[in-house]
N, C-alpha and C positions, 0 to 999 in steps of 0.2 A: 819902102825899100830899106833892107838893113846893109848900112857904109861902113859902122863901126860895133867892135864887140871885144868886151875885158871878160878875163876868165881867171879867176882864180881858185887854184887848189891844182898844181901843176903835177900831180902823179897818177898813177896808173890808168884813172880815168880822164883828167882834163889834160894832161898831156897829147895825148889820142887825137881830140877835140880841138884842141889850140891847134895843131897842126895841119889837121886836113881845115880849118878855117882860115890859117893863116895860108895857107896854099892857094885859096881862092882868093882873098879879095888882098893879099898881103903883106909884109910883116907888118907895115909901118899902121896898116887898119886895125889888127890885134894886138889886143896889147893884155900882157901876163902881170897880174898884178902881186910884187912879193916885196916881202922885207928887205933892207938894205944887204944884207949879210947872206940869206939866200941869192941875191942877185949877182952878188959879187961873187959867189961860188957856182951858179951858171953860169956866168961868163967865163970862168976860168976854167971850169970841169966840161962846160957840154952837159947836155943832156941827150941821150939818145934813145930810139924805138927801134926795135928788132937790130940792134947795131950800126943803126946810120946814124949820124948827128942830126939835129934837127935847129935851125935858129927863129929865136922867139923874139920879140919887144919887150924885154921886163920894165915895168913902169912900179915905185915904189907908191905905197897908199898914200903921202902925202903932197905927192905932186899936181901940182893944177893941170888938170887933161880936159876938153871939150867933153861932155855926158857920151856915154856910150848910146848905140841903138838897142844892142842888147849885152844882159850878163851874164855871166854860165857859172854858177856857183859849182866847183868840185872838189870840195874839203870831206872833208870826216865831222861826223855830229858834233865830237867834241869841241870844235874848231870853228864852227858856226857863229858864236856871237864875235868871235877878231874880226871872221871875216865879213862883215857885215858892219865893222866900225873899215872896215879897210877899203870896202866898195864906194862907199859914202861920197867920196868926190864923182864919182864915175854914172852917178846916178842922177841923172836933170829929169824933166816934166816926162819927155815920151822914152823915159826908155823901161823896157822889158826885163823883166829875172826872171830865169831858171835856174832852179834849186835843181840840181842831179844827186842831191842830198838822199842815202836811204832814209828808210823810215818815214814815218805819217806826221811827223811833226811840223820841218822846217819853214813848211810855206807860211802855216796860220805867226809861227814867230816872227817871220822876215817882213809878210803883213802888217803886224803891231809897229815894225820899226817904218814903215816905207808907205803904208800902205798896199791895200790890196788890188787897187788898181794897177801897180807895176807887175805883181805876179803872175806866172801863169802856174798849175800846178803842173810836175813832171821829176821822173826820177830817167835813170838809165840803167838796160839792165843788157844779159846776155854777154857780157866783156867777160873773156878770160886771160887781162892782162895780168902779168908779175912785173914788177917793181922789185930792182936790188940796186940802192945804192942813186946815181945815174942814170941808171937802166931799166927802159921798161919791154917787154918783152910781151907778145899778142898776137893769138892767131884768128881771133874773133874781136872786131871792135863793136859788137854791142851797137843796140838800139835806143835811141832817145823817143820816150812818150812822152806827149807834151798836150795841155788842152786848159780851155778858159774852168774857171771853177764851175760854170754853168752849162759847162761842154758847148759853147755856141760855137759857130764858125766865123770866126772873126779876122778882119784885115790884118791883124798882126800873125795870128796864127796861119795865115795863109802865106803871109813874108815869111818867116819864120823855117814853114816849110820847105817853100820856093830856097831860101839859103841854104837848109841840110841838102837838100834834092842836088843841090849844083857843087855842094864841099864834097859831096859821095858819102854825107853819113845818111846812115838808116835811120829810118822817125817812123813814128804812128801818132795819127790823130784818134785816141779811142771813140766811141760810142761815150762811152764813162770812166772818165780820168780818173774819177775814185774809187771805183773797181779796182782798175788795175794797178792802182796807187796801194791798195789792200793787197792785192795778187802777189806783189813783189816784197811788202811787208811780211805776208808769209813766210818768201822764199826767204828773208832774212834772218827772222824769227827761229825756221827752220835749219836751211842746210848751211847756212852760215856757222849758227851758233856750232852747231854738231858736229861741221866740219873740226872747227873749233879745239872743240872738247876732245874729239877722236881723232885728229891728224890729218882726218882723210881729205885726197885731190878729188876732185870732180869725177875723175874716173870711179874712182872708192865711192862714193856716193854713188854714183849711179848702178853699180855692180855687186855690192856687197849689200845683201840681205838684212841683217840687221841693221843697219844704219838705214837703209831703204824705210823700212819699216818704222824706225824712229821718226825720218822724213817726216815721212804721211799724216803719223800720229799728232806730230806738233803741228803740221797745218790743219789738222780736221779741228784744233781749240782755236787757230785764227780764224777760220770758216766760221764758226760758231762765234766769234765775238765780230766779226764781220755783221753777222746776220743781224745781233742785238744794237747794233749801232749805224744800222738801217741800210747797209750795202750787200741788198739781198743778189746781189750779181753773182757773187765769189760761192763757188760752189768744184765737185770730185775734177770738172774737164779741167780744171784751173794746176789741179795736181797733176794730169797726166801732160798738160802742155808741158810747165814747167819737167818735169820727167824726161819729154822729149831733147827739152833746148840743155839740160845738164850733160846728158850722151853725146849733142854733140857739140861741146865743148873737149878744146884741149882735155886729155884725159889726167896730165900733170900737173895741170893750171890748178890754183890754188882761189880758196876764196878772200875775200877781204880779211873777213875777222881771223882766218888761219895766216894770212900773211901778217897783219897784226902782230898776232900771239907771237910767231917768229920771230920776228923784228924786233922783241921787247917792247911795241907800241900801245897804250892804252885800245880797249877794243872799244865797240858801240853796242856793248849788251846795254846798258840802259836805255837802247834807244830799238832794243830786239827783244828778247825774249824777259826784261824784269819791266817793258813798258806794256808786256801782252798782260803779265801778272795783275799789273794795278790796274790794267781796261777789265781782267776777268774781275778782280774786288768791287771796282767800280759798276759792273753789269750784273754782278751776280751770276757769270758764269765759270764753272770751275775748270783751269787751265793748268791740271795737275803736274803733266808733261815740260808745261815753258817753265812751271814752278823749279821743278829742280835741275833744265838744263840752265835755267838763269844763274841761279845759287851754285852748279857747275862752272860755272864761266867765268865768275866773279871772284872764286875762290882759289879758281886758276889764273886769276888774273893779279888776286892780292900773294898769291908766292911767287908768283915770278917779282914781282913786285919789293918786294922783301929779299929777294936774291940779287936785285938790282942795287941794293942800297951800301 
């Protein structure tokens, strides 16, 4: 039975999360793990969702806390090894990490630090929350996939469930977490970057032809590096799913790496479309598409970058 759970990375996505878990078992069970300085400015600012306030447990990394049941990692890639010296108290014999971390990386690194007994792999996807400021704003909160490395059915993942099932968030137990671990890699690789580079909302993605078209193109070189590094699951229906769930998303909702770009925030192209590049160098397969939306991304990332200074 899971009593307690830390979450750190308090915006657009683990804010969502903290709250419908602190709603169930909470405040005083959740607890938000942040810097001194962030802390002291949610308490003073508020944080809110669709305009209500919401209150959290902030606990700073260096406080002595009892180990959590489980962790909800919801940072940004760039941000992954802080938060990972930051969890460290929070982390005793039985407890659980979930990386909601994009990208195919985080688990195998948080493993090396923790072991991979504590991990289960899982990302979240389907969220068309916005983040301005305080404020996060959401008309779809998105689903948590979550599953053992060996896809077994295990007592934790069964609590696990039993706790989303009862906070009201969405989950799936795949067939093959690393399938769909890939699946979403695409969509990142893809409509993220592109959104990215071209401006466009979800709705524009879904509607506009051209960019459509780019879509597909960049995930048919993740399909193909999928294939070569043995996740022969990821295949065309994987495109027309995702397809589906972008239509219906908010049509104004923005994606991560476009809210990024906005915001002046470092994006996660290395961790989207220049990590497909060095899987293609690495396979020997040519991913001529993620090649230059990477080097797009990047480039737009070092002039903004240059106008910041």
């Amino acid at each position: 039975m899971i009593k307690t759970v830390s979450v750190i990375g308090i915006g657009a996505v683990g804010a969502i999360y903290a709250w419908r878990l602190s709603s169930l078992l909470g405040t005083r069970q959740v607890r938000v793990i942040v810097d001194q300085a962030r802390r002291q400015r949610y308490v003073n600012e508020g944080i809110y969702l669709n305009g209500k306030p919401v209150d959290f447990q902030y606990v700073t990394p260096d406080e002595p806390v009892p180990p959590a049941d489980l962790i909800l990692i919801a940072t940004k890639n760039p941000h992954l090894p802080e938060a990972a010296r930051q969890i460290k108290n929070h982390v005793g014999p039985g407890t659980t990490i979930l990386s909601l971390l994009n990208g195919i990386d985080s688990e195998d690194y948080l493993s090396g630090i923790f072991g991979e007994d504590h991990l289960l792999w899982s990302f979240a996807t389907a969220l068309d929350s916005i983040r301005s400021g305080n404020h996060i704003d959401f008309s779809n909160e998105g689903i948590i996939f979550f599953g053992e490395k060996d896809n077994s059915r295990t007592e934790r993942i069964e609590a696990i469930e039993k706790l989303f099932n009862a906070a009201h968030i969405q989950c799936r137990i795949p067939q093959d977490i690393h399938t769909e671990l890939w699946a979403k890699f695409m969509v990142n690789v893809s409509i993220n970057t592109i959104s990215a580079i071209t401006r466009g909302t979800y709705g524009d993605c879904s509607t506009i032809a051209s960019i459509k078209e780019l879509i597909v193109t960049a995930q048919r070189e993740v399909i193909a590096l999928a294939k070569a590094k043995g996740i022969m699951g990821l295949g065309d229906e994987y495109i027309d799913r995702y397809q589906k769930i972008f239509a219906s998303l908010e049509p104004s909702g923005k994606t991560s790496m476009l809210q990024d770009i906005e915001a002046g925030r470092p994006t996660e192209n290395a961790w989207f479309c220049r990590k497909a590049s060095a899987l293609g160098r690495q396979l020997g397969v040519p991913t001529p598409l993620c090649d230059v939306l990477g080097t797009l991304a990047e480039a737009a990332q070092e002039v903004q970058e240059k106008h910041q200074r």
